[in-house]
C-alpha positions in Angstrom: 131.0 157.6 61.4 134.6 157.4 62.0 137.6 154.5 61.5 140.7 153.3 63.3 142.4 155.9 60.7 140.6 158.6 62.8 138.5 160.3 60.3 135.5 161.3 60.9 132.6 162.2 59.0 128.7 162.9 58.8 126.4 160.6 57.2 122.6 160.2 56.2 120.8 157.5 56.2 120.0 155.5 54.3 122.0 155.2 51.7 123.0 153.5 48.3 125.9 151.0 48.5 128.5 152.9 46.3 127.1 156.0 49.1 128.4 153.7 51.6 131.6 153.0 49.9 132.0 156.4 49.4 131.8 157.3 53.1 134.0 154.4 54.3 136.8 155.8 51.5 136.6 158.6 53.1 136.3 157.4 56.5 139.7 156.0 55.7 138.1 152.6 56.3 139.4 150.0 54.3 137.7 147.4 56.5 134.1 147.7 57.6 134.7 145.7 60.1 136.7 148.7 61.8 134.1 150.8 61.4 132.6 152.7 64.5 129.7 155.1 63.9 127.6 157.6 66.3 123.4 159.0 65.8 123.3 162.9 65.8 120.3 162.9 65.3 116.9 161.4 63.4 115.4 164.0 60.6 111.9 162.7 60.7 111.2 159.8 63.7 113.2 160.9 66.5 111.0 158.1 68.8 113.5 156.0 67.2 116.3 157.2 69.6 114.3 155.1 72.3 115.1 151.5 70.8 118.4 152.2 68.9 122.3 152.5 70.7 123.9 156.0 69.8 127.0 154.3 69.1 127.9 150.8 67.7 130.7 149.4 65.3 131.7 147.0 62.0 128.2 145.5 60.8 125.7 147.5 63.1 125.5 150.4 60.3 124.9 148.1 57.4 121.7 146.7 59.6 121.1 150.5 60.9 121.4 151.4 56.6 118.6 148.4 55.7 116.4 149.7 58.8 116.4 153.0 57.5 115.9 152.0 54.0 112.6 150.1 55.1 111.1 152.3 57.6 111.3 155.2 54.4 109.3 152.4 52.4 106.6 152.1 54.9 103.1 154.5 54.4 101.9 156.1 57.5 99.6 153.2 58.6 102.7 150.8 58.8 104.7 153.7 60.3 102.4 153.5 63.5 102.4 149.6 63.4 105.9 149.2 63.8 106.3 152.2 66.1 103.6 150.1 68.3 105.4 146.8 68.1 108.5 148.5 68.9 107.3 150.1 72.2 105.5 146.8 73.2 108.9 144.9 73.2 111.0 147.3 74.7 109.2 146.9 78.2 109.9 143.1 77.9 113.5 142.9 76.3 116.2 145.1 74.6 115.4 145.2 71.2 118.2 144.8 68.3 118.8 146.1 65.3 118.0 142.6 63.6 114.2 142.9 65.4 113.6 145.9 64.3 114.6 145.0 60.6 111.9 142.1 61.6 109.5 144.4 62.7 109.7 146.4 59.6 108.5 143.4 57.6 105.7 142.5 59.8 103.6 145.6 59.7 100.7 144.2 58.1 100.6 141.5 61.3 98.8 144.5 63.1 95.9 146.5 63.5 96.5 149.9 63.5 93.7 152.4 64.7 95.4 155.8 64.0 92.2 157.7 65.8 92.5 156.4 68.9 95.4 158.0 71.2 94.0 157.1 74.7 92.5 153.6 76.7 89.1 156.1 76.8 88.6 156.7 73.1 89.8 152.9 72.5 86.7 151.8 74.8 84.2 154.2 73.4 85.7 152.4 69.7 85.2 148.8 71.5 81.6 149.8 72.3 80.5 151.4 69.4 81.6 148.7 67.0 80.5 146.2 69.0 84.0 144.5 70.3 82.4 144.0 74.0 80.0 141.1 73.4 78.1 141.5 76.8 78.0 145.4 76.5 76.9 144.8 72.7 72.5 145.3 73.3 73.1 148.2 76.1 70.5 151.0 74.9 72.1 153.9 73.6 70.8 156.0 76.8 72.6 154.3 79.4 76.1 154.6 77.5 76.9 157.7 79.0 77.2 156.1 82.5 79.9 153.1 81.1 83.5 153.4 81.8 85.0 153.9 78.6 88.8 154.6 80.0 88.5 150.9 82.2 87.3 149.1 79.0 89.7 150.5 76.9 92.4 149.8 79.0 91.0 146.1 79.9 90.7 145.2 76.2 94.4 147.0 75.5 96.1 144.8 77.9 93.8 141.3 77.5 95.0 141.6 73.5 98.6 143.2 74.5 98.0 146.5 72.5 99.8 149.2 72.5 98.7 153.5 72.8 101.3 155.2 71.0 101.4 159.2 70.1 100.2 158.3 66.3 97.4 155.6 67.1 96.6 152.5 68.7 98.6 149.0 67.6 97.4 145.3 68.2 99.4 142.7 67.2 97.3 139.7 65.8 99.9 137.2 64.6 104.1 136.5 65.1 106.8 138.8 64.1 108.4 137.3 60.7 112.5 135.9 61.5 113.3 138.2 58.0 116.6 139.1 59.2 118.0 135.4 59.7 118.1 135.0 55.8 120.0 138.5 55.2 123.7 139.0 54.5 124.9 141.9 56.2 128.3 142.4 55.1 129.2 145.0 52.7 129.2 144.0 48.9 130.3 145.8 46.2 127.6 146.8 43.2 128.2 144.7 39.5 127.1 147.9 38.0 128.9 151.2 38.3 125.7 153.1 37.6 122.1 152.0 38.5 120.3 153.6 36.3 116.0 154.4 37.1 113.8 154.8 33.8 110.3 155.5 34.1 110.3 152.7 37.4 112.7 150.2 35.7 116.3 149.8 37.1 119.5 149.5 34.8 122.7 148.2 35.8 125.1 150.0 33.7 127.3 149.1 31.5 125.6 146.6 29.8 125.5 145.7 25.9 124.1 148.2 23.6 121.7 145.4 22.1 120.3 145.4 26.0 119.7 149.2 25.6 118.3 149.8 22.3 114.8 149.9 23.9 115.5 152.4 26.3 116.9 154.6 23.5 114.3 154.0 20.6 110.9 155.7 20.0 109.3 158.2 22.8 111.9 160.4 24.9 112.0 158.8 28.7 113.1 160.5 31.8 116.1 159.0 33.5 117.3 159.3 37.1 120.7 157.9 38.5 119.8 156.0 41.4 123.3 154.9 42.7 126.5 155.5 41.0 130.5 154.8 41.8 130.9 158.1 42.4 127.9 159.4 44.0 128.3 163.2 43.7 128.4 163.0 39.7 124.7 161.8 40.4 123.4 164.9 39.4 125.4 165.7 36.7 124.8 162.6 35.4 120.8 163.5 35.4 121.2 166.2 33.7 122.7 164.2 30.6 119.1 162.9 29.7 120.8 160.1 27.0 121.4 157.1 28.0 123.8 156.0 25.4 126.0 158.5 27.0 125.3 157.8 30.5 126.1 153.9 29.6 129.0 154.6 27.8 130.6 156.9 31.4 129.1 153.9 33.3 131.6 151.9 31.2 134.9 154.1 31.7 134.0 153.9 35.5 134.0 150.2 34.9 137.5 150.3 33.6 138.8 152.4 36.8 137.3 150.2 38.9 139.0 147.0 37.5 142.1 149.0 37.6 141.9 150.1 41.5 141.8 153.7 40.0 138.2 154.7 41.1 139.3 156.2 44.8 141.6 158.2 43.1 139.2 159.6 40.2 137.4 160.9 42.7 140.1 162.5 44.3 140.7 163.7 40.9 137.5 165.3 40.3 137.1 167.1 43.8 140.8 168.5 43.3 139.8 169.9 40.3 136.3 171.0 41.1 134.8 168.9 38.2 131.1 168.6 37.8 131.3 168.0 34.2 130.8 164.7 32.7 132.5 165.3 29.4 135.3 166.6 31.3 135.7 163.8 33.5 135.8 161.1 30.9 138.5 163.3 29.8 140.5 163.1 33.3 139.6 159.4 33.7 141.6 158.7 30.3 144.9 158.6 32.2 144.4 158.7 35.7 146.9 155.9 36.6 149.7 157.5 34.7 149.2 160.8 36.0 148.1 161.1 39.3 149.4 159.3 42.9 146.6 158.9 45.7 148.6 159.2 49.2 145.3 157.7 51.0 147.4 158.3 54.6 149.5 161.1 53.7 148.7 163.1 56.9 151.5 160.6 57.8 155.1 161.4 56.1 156.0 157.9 56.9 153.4 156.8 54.8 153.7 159.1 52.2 157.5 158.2 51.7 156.6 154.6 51.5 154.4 155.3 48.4 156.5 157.4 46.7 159.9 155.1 47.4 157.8 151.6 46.5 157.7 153.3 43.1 161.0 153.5 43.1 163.1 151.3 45.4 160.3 148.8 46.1 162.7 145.8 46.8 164.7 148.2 49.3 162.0 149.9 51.1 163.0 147.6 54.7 166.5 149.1 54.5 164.7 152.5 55.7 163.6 153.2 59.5 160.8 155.1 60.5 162.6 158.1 61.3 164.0 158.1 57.6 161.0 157.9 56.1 159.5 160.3 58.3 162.2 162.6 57.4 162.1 161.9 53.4 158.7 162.1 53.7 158.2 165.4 55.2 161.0 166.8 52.7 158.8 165.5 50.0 155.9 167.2 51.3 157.6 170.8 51.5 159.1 170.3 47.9 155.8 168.8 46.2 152.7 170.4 45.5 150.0 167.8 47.4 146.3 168.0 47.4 144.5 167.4 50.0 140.7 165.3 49.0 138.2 163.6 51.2 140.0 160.6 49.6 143.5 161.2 50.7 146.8 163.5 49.4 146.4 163.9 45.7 149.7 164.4 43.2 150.7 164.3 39.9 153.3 162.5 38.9 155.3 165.3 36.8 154.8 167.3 40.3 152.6 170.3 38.1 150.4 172.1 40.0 146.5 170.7 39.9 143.9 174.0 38.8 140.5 174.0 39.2 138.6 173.5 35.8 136.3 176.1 33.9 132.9 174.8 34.9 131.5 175.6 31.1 134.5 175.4 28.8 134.4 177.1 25.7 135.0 175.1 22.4 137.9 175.1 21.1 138.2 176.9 17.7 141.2 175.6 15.4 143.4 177.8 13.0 141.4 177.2 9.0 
């Protein structure tokens, strides 16, 4: 998917909202609305590519996210179910996102027979289970002269069934309106980390009290099911106390309310930080030490965040071409970054190293 601040940049679906934050921030898209995105390609049901647009913009990929997310909850019987409904609907109308999302919820409004892949082997299942009513007493000898491929295909379209590569589909009752009571738009998680024990979900932070019950007696596995900064997810699984995960749930919390979250991420990729311990330690004084320039490939922008900082009531006395000038300068003299996130710099212009991925401990003097 790619913004009006022309990056571009892959994306699987679906995904976890602080996922889709993540890949609008570095999309450069502050507003989803602005948001234009293109299918590459489907990893598992590439039929799908017959009832949904390549390209679309703003809301289309939150629907296009929920989609995905429901088709990946569906077991192979629903699978073939929607698939049929889908390929019925498409010869009358063009189907949108919103009626597939529909479809997805009424699976269980169809019969699925997942043997049956042609109009013959559907009229030799009619006959055999006694669906014709005037073919039901037939002896058995005189089957072998019946039609099977007619009745099959009579009784497919008198019930408006469908024959698709996986199985047959009839639909026996209206698709549910599920998508009319959905909010689309993008909203932000409460929790900074979702947190999945043994089929529970967490929001983190929350109060110790609420977590002493997770924490006392037998030893649970953990998973981190969504998290502000989604490629810490592993790390953070590998923690395996959820004490500690709640308390780096809580510093996240604290950059978030500050507007410092974008750029701890910046942060950590500059420095190549996988480390949880470290990054609380980075995340301690991120706003005094680091400057996110989120569209430095632009001097003029760049010299309008670093001269707001420090001429902010003068900053209209400036034309572009100043700025663009100062801002290039600025560039050549200062050590920048460049992060998924934007132009990363410190403040005391030092340079930023990678870290040690296993630091040693530090030993003091006796």
């Amino acid at each position: 998917m790619n913004s009006d601040g022309g990056n571009s940049i892959e994306f699987t679906l679906p995904a976890m909202p602080y996922e889709m934050q993540d890949g609008m921030e570095r999309a450069n898209c502050g507003d989803p609305a602005k948001l234009r995105y293109e299918v590459t390609g489907y990893e598992k049901d590439e039929y799908l590519s017959r009832f949904i647009g390549r390209t679309a913009e703003g809301e289309e990929i939150q629907k296009l996210n929920l989609l995905s997310l429901r088709l990946g909850e569906l077991d192979e019987y629903q699978k073939i179910a929607f698939q049929g409904m889908a390929e019925k609907f498409q010869s009358i109308e063009e189907i949108s996102l919103e009626r597939l999302i529909d479809m997805s919820y009424s699976t269980e409004r169809c019969h699925v027979l997942p043997e049956v892949r042609s109009d013959f082997q559907l009229g030799k299942f009619c006959i055999d289970n006694g669906f014709i009513a005037v073919l039901e007493d037939i002896p058995e000898e005189a089957r072998k002269y019946l039609d099977y491929e007619k009745i099959g295909r009579e009784h497919r379209e008198g019930e408006g069934g469908v024959i698709t590569e996986k199985g047959y589909v009839e639909q026996w009752d209206t698709i549910q309106r599920m998508s009319e009571g959905i909010d689309f738009q993008y909203n932000e998680p409460e929790y900074t980390i979702l947190l999945e024990i043994q089929g529970e979900y967490l929001s983190l932070p929350m109060p110790e009290a609420g977590l002493e019950k997770y924490t006392r007696g037998e030893e649970r596995e953990y998973r981190c099911a969504d998290c502000a900064v989604p490629f810490l997810a592993e790390s953070i699984n590998e923690i395996g106390d959820a004490e500690e995960i709640n308390r780096f749930a809580g510093m996240l919390e604290e950059l978030k309310e500050q507007g410092q979250l974008q750029t701890f991420k910046a942060v950590l990729q500059a420095t190549e930080c996988r480390n949880i311990e470290q990054a609380q330690e980075l995340g301690e004084d991120i706003e005094e030490t680091y400057v996110l320039f989120k569209e430095a490939a632009d001097p003029i922008e760049v010299a309008r965040e670093w001269l707001c900082e420090q001429y902010a009531e003068d900053i209209e006395l400036f034309s572009d071409e100043d700025l663009w000038h100062i801002g290039q300068r600025y560039m050549e003299k200062y050590p920048t970054y460049q992060t998924d996130y934007g132009y990363l710099q410190r403040y005391d212009f030092k340079p930023i190293e990678p870290l040690e991925e296993n630091p040693e401990p530090t030993i003091g003097l006796q």
